[in-house]
PLY file of the C-alpha trace (Angstrom):
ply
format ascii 1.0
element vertex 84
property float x
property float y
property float z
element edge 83
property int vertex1
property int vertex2
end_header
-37.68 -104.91 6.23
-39.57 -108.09 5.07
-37.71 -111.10 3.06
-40.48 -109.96 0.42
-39.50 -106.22 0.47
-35.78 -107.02 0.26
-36.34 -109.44 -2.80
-38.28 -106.75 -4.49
-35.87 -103.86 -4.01
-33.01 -106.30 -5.51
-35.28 -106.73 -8.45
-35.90 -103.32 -9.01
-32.51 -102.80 -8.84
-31.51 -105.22 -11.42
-34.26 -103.96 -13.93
-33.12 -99.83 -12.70
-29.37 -101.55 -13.77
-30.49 -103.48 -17.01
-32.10 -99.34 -18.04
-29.09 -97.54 -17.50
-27.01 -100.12 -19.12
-29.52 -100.45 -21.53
-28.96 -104.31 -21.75
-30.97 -105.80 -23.04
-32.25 -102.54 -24.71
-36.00 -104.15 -24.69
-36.34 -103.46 -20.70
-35.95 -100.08 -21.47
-38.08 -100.26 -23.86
-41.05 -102.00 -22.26
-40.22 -100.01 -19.34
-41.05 -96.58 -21.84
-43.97 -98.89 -23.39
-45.72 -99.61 -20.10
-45.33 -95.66 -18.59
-47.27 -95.00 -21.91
-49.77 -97.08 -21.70
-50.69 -95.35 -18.26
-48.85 -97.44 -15.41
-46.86 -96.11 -12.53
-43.67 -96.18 -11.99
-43.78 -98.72 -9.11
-46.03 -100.66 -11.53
-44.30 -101.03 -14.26
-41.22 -102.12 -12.33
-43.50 -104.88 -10.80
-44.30 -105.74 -14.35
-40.60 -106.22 -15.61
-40.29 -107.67 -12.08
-42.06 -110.48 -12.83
-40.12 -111.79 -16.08
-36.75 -111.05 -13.91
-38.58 -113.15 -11.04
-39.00 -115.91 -13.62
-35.60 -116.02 -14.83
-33.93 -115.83 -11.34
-36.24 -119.09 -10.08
-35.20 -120.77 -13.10
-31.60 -120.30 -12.48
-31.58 -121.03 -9.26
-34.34 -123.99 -9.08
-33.59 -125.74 -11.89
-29.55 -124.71 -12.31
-30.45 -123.61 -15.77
-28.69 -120.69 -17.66
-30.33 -117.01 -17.88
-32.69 -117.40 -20.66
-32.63 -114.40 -22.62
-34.96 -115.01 -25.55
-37.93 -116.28 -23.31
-36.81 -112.97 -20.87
-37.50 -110.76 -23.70
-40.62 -112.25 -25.35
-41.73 -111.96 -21.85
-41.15 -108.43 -21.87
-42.61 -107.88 -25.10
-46.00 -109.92 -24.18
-46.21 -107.61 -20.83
-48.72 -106.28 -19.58
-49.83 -109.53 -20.14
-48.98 -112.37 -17.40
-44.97 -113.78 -18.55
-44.72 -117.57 -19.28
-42.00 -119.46 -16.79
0 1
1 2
2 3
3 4
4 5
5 6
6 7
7 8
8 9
9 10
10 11
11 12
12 13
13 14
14 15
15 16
16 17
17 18
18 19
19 20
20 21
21 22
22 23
23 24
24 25
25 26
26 27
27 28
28 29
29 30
30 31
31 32
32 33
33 34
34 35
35 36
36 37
37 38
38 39
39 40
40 41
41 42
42 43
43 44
44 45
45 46
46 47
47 48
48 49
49 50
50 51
51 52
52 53
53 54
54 55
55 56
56 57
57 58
58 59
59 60
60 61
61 62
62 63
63 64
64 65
65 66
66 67
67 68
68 69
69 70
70 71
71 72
72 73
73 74
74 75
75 76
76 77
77 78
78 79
79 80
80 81
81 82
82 83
């Protein structure tokens, strides 16, 4: 399996943990929000993916904490691009 595979499977399983905890609550939502608006499951997980991606870089690159309120306004803004 590729570096790039493995990263993405740990994602998904963070955002697949973050449902059935349902913490925050607004993954599951945008999770429900994006199946509705027509995309895959594989999709939308890329989706959420991408504002978990954002978060993870930040902690890690710049040693900041987890930044919840620009995780979620990212969530709420998808499918549109999330803001780093």
């Amino acid at each position: 399996m590729e570096s790039n595979e493995i990263v993405r499977e740990q994602i998904f399983e963070i955002i697949k943990n973050q449902i059935s905890s349902n913490d925050p609550p607004e993954t599951n939502l945008t999770y429900k929000r994006l199946m509705d608006l027509g995309y895959d499951d594989f999709e939308t997980n890329q989706l959420i993916g991408q504002c978990v991606a954002i978060e993870i870089f930040n902690v890690i690159k710049y040693k900041m904490p987890f930044n919840e309120k620009r995780y979620i306004k990212n969530l709420e803004q998808l499918p549109k691009k999330p803001m780093g």
